[in-house]
C-alpha positions in Angstrom: 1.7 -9.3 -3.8 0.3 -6.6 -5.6 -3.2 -4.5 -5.8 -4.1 -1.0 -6.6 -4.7 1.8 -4.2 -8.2 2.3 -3.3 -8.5 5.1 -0.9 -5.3 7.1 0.7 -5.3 10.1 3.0 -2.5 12.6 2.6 -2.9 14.1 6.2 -2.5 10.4 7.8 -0.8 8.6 5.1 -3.2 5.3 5.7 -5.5 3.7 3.1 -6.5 0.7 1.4 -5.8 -1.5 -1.1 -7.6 -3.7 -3.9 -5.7 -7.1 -4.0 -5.9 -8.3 -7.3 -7.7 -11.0 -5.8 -10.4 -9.1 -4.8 -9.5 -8.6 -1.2 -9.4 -4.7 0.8 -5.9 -4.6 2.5 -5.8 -1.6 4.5 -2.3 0.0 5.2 -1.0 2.2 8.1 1.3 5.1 8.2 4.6 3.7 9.1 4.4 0.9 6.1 3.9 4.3 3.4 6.6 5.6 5.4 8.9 2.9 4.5 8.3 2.8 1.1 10.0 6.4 0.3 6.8 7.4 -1.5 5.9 10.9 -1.6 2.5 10.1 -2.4 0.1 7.7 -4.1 -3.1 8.2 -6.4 -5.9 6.4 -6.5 -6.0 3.8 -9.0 -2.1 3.2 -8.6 -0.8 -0.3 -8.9 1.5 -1.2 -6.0 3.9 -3.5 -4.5 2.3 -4.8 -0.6 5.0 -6.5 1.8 3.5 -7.9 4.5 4.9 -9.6 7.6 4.1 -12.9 9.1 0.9 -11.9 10.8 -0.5 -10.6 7.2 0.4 -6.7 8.4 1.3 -4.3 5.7 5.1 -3.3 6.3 5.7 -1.7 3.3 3.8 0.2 0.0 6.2 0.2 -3.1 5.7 0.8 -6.8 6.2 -2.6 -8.3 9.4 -1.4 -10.4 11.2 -0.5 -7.2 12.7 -3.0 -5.4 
């Protein structure tokens, strides 16, 4: 699924997302830290991999795969 970053703190690398739904989503450290990312700007559209449960695992850029 995809969405756009709504809020993200550098110091904790957690935020939320917009689903394009509509829906908040909000993301934890360890799933930024598996994306590679150096960082993410507000407003940025994303790639959001979740796992069974609906947990974020992973915050990608939707050209990466």
């Amino acid at each position: 699924m995809q969405g756009t970053v709504a809020t993200y703190d550098a110091s904790t690398r957690s935020g939320t997302l917009l689903l394009d739904d509509g829906t908040e989503l909000s993301f934890p450290a360890p799933a930024f830290d598996a994306s590679g990312l150096r960082l993410l700007r507000l407003g940025q559209r994303v790639r959001v991999d979740t796992d069974a449960d609906g947990t974020v695992v992973r915050v990608t850029l939707p050209t990466m795969g």
